[in-house]
Backbone as numpy.savetxt, mean C-alpha at the origin, in Angstrom:
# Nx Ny Nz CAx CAy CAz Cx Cy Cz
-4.23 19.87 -4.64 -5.41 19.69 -5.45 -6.36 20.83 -5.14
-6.76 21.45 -6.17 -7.89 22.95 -5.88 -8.86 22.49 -6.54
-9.40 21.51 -7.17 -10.54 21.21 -7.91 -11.79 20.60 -6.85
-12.94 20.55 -6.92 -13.97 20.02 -5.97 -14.11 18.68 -6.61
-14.25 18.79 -8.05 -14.32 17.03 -8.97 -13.18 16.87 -8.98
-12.64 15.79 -8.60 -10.84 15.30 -8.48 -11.03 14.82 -10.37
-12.02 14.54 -10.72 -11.85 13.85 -12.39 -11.31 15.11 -13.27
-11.32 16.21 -12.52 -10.55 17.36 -13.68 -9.37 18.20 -13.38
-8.73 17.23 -12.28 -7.85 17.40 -11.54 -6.49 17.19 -12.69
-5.45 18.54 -12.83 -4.54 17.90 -13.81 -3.43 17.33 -13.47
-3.09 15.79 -13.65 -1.86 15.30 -12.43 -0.53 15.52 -13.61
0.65 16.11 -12.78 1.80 16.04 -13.50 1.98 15.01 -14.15
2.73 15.05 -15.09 3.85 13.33 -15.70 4.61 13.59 -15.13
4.92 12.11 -14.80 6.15 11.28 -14.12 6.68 10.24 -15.08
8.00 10.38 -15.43 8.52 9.07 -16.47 9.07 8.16 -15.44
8.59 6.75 -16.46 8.94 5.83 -15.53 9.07 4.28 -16.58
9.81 3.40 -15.82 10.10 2.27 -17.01 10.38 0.96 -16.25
9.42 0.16 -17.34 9.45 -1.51 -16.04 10.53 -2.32 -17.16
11.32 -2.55 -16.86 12.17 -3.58 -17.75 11.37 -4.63 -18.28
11.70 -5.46 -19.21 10.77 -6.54 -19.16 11.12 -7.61 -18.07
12.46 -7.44 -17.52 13.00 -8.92 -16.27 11.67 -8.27 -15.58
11.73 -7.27 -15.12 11.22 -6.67 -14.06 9.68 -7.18 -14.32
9.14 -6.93 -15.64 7.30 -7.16 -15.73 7.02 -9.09 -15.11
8.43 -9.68 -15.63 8.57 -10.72 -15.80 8.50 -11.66 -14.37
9.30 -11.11 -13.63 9.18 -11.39 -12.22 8.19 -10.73 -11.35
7.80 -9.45 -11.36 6.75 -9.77 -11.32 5.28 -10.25 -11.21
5.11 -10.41 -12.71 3.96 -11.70 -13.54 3.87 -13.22 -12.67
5.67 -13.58 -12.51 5.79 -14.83 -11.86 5.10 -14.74 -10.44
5.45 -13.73 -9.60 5.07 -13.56 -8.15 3.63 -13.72 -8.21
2.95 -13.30 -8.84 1.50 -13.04 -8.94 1.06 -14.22 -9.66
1.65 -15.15 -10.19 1.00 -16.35 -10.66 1.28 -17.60 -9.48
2.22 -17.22 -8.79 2.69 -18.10 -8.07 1.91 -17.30 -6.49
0.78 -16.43 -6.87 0.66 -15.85 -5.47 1.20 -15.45 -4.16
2.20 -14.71 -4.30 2.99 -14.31 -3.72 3.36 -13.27 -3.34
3.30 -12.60 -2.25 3.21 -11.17 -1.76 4.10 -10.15 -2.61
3.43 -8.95 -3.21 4.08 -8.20 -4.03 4.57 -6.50 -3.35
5.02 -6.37 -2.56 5.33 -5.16 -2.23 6.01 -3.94 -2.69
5.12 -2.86 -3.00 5.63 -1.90 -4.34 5.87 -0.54 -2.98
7.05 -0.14 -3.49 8.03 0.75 -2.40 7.39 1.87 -3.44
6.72 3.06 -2.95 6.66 4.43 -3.10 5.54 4.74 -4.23
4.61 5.31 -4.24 3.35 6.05 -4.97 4.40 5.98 -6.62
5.36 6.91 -6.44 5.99 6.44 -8.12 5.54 5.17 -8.70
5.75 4.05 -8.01 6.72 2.69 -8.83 4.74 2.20 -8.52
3.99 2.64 -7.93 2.40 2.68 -7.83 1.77 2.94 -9.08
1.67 4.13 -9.10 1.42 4.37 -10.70 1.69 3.94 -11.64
3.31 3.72 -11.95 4.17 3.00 -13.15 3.21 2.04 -13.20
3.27 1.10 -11.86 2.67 -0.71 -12.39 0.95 -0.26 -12.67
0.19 0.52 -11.97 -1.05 0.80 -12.44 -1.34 0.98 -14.12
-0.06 2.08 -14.13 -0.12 2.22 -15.86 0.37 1.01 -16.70
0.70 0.10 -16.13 0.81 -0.32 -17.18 0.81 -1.99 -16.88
-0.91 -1.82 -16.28 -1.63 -3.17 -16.18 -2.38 -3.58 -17.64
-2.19 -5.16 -17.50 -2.78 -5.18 -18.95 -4.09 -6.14 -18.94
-4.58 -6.41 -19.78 -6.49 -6.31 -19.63 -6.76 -7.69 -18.62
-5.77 -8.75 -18.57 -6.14 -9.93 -18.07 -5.22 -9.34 -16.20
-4.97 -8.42 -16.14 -4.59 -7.90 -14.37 -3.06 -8.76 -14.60
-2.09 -8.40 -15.19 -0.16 -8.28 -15.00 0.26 -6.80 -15.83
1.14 -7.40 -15.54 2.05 -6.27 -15.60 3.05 -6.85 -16.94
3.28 -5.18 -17.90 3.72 -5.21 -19.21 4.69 -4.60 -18.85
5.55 -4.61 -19.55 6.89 -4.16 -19.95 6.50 -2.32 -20.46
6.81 -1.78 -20.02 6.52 -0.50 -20.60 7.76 0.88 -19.86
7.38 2.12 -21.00 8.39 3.00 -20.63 8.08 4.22 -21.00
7.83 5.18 -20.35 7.08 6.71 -20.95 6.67 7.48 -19.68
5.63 7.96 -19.94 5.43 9.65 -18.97 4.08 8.18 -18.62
3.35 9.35 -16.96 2.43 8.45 -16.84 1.85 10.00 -15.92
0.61 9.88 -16.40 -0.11 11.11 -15.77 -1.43 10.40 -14.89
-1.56 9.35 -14.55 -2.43 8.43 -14.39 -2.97 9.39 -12.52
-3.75 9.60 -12.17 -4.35 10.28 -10.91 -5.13 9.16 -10.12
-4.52 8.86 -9.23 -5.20 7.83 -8.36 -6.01 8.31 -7.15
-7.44 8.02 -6.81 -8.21 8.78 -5.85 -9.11 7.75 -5.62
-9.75 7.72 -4.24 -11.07 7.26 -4.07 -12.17 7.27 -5.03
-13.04 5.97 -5.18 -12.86 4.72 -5.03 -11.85 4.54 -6.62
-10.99 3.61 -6.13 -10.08 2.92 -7.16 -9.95 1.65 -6.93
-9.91 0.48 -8.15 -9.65 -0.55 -8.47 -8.46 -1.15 -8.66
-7.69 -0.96 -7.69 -6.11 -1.30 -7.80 -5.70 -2.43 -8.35
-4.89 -3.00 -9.30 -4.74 -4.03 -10.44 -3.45 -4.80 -9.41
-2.64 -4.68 -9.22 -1.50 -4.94 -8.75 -0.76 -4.53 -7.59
-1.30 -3.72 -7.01 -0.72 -2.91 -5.62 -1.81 -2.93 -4.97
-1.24 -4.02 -3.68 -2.00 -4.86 -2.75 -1.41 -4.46 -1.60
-0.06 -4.27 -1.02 0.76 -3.65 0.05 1.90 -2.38 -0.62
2.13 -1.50 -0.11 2.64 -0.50 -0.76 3.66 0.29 0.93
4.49 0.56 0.61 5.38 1.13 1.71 5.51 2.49 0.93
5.42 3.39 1.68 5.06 4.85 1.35 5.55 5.97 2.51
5.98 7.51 2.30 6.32 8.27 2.94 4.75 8.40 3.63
4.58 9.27 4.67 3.24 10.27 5.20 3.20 11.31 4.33
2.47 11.57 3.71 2.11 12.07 2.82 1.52 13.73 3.36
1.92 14.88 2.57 0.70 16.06 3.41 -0.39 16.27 2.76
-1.09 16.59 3.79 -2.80 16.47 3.68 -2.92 17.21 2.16
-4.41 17.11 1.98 -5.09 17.30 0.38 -3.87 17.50 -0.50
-2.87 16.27 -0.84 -2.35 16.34 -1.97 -2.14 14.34 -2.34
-1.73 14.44 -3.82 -2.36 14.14 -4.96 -1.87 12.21 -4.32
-1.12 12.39 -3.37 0.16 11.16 -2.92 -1.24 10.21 -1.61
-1.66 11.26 -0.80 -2.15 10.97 -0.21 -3.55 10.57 -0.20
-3.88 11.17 -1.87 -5.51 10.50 -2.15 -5.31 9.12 -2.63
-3.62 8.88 -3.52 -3.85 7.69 -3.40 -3.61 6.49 -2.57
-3.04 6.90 -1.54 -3.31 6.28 -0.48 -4.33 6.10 0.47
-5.41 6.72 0.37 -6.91 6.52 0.85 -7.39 5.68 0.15
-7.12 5.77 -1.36 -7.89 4.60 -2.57 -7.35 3.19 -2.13
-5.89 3.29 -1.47 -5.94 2.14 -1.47 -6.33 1.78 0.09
-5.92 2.22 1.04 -6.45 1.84 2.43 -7.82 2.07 3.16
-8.08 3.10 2.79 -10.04 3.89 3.04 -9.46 5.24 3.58
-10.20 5.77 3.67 -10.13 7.25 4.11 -9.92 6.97 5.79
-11.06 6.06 6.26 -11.05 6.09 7.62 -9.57 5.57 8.48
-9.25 4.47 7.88 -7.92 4.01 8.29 -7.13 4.96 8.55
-6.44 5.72 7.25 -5.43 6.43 6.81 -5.27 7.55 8.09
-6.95 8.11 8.26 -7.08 9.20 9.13 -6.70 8.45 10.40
-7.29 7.49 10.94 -7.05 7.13 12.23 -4.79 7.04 12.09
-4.57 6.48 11.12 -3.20 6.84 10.95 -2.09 7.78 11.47
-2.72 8.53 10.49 -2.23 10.33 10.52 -2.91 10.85 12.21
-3.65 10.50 12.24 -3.91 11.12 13.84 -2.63 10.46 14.67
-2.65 9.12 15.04 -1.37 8.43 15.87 0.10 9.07 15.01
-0.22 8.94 13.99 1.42 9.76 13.57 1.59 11.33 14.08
0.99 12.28 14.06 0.66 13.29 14.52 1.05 13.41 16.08
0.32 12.52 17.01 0.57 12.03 18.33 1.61 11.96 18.60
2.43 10.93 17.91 3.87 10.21 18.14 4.64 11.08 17.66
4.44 12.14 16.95 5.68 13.06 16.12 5.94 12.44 15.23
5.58 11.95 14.48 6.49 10.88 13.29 6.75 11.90 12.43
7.54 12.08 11.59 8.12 12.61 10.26 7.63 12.91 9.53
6.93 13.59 8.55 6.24 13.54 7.22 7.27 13.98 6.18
6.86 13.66 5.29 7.48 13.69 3.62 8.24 13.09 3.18
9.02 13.40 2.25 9.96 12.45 1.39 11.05 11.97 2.62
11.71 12.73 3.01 12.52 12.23 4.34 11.96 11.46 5.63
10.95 11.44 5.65 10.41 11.50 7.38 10.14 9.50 7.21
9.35 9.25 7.95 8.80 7.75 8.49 7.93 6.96 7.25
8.26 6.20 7.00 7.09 5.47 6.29 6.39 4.75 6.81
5.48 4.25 6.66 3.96 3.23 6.51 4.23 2.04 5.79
3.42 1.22 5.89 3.33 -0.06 5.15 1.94 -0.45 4.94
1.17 -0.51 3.98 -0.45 -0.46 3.84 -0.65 -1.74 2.86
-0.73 -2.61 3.94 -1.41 -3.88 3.46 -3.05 -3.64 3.64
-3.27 -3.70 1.93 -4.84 -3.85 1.48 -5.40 -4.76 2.63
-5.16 -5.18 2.35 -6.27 -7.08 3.24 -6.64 -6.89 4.65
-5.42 -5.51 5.40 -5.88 -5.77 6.20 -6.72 -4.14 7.30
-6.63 -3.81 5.80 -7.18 -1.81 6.24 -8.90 -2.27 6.16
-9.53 -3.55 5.90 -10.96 -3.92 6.41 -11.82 -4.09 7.19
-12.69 -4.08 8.24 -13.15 -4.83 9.18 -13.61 -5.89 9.03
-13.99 -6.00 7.80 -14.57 -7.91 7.05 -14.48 -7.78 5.88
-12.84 -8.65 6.06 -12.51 -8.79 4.35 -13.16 -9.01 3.49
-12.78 -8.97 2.25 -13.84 -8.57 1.27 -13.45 -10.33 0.47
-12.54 -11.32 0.78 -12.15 -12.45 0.72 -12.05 -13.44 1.77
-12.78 -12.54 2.80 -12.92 -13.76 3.92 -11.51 -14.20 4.69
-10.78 -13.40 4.47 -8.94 -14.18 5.07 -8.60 -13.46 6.26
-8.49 -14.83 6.60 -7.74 -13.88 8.47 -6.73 -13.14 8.18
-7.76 -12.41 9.63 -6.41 -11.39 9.39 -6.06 -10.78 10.75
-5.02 -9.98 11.19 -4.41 -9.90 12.37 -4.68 -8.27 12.42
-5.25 -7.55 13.76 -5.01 -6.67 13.72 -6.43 -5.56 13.13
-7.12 -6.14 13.05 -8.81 -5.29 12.85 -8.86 -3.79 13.16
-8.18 -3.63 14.95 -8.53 -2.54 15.22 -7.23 -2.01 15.98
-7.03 -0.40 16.42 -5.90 -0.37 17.02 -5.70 -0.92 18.08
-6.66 -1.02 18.75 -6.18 -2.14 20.31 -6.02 -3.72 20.29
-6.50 -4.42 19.12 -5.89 -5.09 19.44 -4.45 -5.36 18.72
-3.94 -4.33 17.96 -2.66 -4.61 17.76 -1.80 -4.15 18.93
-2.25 -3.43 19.22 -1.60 -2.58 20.54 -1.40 -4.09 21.95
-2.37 -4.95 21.80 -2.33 -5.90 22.64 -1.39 -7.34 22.41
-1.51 -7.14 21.46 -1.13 -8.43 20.22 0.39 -8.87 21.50
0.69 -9.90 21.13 1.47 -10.43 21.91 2.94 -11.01 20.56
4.13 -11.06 20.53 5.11 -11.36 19.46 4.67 -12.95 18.87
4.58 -13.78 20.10 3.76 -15.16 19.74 2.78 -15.14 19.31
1.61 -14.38 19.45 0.60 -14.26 18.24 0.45 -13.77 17.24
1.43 -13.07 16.68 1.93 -12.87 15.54 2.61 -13.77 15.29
3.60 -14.38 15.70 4.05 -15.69 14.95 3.60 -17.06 14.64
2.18 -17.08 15.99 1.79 -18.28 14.97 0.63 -18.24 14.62
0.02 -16.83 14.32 -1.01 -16.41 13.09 0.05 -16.21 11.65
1.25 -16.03 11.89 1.85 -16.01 10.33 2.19 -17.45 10.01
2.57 -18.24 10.66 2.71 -19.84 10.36 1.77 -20.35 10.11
0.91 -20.27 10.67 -0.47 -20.58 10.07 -1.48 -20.46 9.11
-1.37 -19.15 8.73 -1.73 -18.45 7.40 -1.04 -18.19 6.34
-0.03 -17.99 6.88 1.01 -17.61 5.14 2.10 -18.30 5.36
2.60 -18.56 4.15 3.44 -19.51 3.77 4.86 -18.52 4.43
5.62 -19.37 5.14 6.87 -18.32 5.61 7.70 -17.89 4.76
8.17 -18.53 3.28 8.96 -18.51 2.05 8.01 -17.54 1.25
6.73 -16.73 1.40 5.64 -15.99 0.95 5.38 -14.67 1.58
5.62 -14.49 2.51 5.11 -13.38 3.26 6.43 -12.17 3.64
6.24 -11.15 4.11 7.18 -10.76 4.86 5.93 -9.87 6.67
6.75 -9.66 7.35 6.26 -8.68 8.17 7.24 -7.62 8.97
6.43 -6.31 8.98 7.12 -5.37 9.13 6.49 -5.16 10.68
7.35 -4.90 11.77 6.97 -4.28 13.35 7.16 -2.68 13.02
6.51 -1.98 13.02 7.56 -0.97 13.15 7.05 0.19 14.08
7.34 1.50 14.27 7.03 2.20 15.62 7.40 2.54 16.48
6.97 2.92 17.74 7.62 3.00 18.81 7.99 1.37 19.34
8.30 0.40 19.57 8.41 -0.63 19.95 9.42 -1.19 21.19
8.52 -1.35 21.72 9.21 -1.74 23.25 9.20 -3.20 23.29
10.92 -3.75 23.15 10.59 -5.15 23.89 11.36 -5.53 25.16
10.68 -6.36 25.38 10.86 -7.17 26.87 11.65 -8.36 27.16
């Protein structure tokens, strides 16, 4: 990105196509509230483009030039699993829109640290909205506020903050990292 206003920023097309099973299931997950996890900035955009006025997802199929950046109103992509992205480009602003700038950075610093991978090949992330907050914006517990205390977190308190809060047939959770067990 070389522009200072990202609004005149020109983003490539990307073609992309939601079946209708696909809008369909979905529609269901999200009526039935149910964790929706969208794998990669592509399949991000696709469902962005092609949210429809009451917040689901349509059946659709074409080019999508849609530029996602700080602040954004994300319709449908609530957790998103994603490569590390390299700095000032177009992947990684929208991944600030959806997590905050501050998160992402504290991120990329520990990835940096650890050596992790960047790009299409390297390590992915998992960026659950709900919980890149310090006081949710819905009031819902949540695990993990700051890096120490995930760093402290114990396997039993993760398991019965997820029994407790989310439905086990509803949720998934990802460990991932350096991870040492005992």
């Amino acid at each position: 990105v070389e522009v200072e206003d990202l609004t005149k920023h020109k983003m490539d097309s990307e073609f992309f196509e939601i079946p209708a099973k696909s809008a369909e299931i979905i529609n269901h997950a999200m009526h039935q509230k149910h964790n929706i996890f969208v794998v990669g900035t592509s399949a991000c955009r696709a469902l962005e483009t092609s949210t429809t006025a009451d917040g689901f997802v349509k059946q659709n199929r074409g080019w999508t030039d849609k530029f996602i950046f700080p602040p954004y109103d994300f319709k449908i992509t609530k957790k998103l699993i994603t490569n590390f992205h390299v700095p000032e480009s177009t992947l990684l602003m929208l991944v600030c829109a959806l997590a905050g700038n501050d998160l992402v950075l504290k991120g990329y610093k520990k990835a940096l640290k650890e050596k992790y991978r960047f790009l299409s090949y390297g390590d992915a992330m998992l960026i659950l909205r709900s919980l890149a907050y310090k006081v949710h914006p819905y009031r819902w517990p949540t695990i993990g506020l700051d890096i120490s205390h995930i760093e402290k977190v114990r396997i039993s308190q993760v398991s019965d903050f997820y029994n407790k809060w989310y439905s086990p047939d509803n949720a998934i959770i990802a460990i991932t990292g350096n991870v040492k067990t005992t």
